[in-house]
N, C-alpha and C positions, 0 to 999 in steps of 0.2 A: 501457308508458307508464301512469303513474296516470289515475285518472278518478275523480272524485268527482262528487257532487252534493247542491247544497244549494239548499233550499225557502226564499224569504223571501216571506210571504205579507200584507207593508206595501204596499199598495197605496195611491195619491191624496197619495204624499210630492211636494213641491214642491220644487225644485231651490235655492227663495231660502231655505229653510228650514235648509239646509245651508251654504251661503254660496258654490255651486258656477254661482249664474245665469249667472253672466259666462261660463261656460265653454262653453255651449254655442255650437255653431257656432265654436267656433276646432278648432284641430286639432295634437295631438301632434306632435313633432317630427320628420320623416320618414315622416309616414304616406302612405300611400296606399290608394287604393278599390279595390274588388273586379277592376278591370279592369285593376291594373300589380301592383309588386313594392314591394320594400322600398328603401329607399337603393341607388341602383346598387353592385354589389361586396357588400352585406350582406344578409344571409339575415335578416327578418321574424325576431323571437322573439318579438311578441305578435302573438295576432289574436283579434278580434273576430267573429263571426257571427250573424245574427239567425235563428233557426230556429223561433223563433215566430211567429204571429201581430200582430207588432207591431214596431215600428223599437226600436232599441238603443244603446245608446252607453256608453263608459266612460272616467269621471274619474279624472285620476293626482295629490292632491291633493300630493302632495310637489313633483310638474313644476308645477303650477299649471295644468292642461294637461288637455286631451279628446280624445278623438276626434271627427269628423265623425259626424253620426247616419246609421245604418247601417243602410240600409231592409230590410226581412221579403225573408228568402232570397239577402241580400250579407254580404259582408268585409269587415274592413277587414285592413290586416299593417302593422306598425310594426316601428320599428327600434330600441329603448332600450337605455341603456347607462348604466352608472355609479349607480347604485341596488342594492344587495345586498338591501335588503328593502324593495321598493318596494309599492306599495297601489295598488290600485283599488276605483273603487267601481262597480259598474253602474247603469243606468240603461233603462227600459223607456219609450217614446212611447207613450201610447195614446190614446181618444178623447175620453177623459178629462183629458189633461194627461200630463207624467213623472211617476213612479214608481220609487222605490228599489227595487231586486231582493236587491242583494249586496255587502258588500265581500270583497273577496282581499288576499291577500299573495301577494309571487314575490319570487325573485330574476332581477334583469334577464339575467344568465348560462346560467339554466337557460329562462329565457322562459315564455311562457303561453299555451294556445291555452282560448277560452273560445267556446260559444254559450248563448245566451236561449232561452229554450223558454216553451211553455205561453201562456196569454193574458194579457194586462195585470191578470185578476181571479185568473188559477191559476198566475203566473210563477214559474219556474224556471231553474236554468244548470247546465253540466256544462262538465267540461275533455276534450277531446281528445288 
């Protein structure tokens, strides 16, 4: 399985700055929390983990669509479909406010497993 990792070291970006405010606290379509599965009959091909320091979350700006923020040492696993090269952008909670990490590309087909690493001042992500 690939694994990469990329350093974005923008910290104190603001969420309204992007046009993405509205998004928080809604929730992708089919998601679910660390404590279920994906769409009953469908296998998750994204997921979410926060393994940093800090709660996480990530914007699908083509769905118009978020995830749920996803507290330090949780999942999330979604179920997307119909996107060949779909985007995400990450997003870090800290004490400070959100925080830009990352954007990705994927194809919704092959899926994406992602976590947040590092602190809200030294944030990081990698794929699984």
């Amino acid at each position: 399985m690939r694994t990469r990792t990329r350093a974005v070291r923008s910290a104190g970006l603001l969420l309204a700055a992007t046009g993405l405010l509205g998004l928080t606290g809604t929730t992708a379509a089919h998601a679910s929390d660390s404590s279920g599965g994906a769409q009953q009959g469908q296998q998750p091909n994204f997921i979410l983990c926060s393994n940093g320091n800090y709660s996480s979350f990530a914007a699908f700006p083509k769905r118009n669509s978020a995830t749920h923020e996803v507290p330090r040492g949780g999942c999330t696993y979604l179920t997307l479909s119909g996107i060949s090269n779909d985007q995400v952008v990450l997003y870090g909670i800290g004490p400070n406010g959100t925080f830009k990490i990352a954007t990705d590309t994927f194809d919704d087909a092959d899926g994406e497993h992602i976590r947040t690493l590092g602190t809200p001042d030294d944030n990081d992500w990698t794929t699984f």
